[in-house]
Phi, psi and omega in degrees: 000153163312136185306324169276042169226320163346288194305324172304313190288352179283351195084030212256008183110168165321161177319312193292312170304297173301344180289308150326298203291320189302272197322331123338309193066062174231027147228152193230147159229113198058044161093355170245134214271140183254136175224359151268116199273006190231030153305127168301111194209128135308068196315327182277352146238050178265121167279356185187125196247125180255115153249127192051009176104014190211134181308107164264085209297130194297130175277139166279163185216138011275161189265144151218114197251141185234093191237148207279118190261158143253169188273174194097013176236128193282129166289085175175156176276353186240053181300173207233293187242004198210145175331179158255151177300303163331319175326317191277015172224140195301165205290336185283345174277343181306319193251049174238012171058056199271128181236147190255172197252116203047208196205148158251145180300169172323298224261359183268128178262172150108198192303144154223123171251145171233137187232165159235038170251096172316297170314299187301311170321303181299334184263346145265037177231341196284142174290000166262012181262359214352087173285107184303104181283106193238126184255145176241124189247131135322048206252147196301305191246161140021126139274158188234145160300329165299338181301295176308308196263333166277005149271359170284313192292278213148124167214154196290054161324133159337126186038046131268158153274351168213156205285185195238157150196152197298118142328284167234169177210143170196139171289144178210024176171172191281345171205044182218141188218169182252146170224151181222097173254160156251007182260151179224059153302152177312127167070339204345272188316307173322300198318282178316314182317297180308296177315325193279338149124063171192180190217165187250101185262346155221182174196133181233109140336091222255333175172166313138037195072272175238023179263106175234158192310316204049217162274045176286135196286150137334089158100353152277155192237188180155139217294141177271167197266156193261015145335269204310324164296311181295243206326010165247017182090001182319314178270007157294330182319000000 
């Protein structure tokens, strides 16, 4: 392919832009510096993409991204009172048409994934994939056993017609429990937690079907594996 198409699929801009940055001579491919945008290049065998001066290791496409939100970040590309979440993946993946797979709240920490494989989005968000979600929730007051056990049972939300009810639950601190749901109601956990007679004061997100944060920092991402991909079904889609 043309080198500036190369640039395109790296996220590097429009036709018109990458074309620029090669005519500038602000691109390199192995260490050799480029001024024709309309060099022949073989992405699977470039060993090293240089742009503006700085090392860009080449993406595989379609992206499946796993990233640690910390709070204070809106899930949209169009956020209202807060960064975007986008923010926290380099500037080149924004025009790589990247969708995060649902969304956490401002104030929700933990895993988030993003793809620019639309069929994976949709299919893990869709309610018929039921995918298991585990949350480690935070509460205002005491867990209880009656707590824990009406969220096992099902308890009833505002404009639902039938109850909820948690997959697994377990206490893991005097005011702290792990929750596991497969439903992706607005607010869901917060929701239940209140119905059930407690409040959430904080909520993190711990994994993703067999998919987990483990010890990835705050704010930082990182490509899932394809271990992680074949278990969330990616090559059934």
């Amino acid at each position: 392919m043309e080198l500036y198409r190369l640039l395109q699929q790296q996220g590097f801009g429009s036709r018109k832009e990458c074309r620029q940055l090669i005519d500038y001579g602000l691109v390199a491919v192995d260490g050799v510096d480029a001024d024709d945008w309309r060099q022949q290049v073989d992405a699977a065998n470039v060993r090293s993409l240089t742009v503006d001066g700085q090392d860009w290791p080449l993406l595989t496409l379609p992206l499946y991204l796993l990233l640690h939100k910390p709070a204070g970040y809106e899930t949209s590309h169009k956020p209202v009172h807060h960064p975007s979440v986008y923010r926290l993946l380099p500037p080149q993946m924004s025009n790589l048409d990247l969708s995060a797979v649902g969304r956490l709240d401002v104030d929700t920490t933990g895993l988030l994934l993003f793809s620019s494989d639309g069929q994976f989005v949709h299919a893990m968000t869709s309610p018929k994939k039921q995918v298991p979600k585990l949350y480690r929730v935070t509460t205002k007051h005491p867990v209880t056993e009656a707590l824990l056990q009406r969220l096992r049972e099902g308890v009833l939300l505002h404009d639902e017609n039938e109850t909820l009810r948690a997959d697994s639950v377990a206490q893991v601190g005097d005011c702290v429990l792990d929750m596991s749901i497969t439903q992706g109601k607005y607010h869901q956990v917060k929701r239940m937690v209140a119905a059930a007679g407690n409040r959430v004061a904080q909520l993190h997100r711990l994994a993703l079907g067999e998919v987990t944060l483990g010890d990835l920092p705050a704010g930082q991402w990182r490509h899932l594996s394809a271990a992680e991909l074949a278990a969330l079904g990616v090559a059934a889609i």
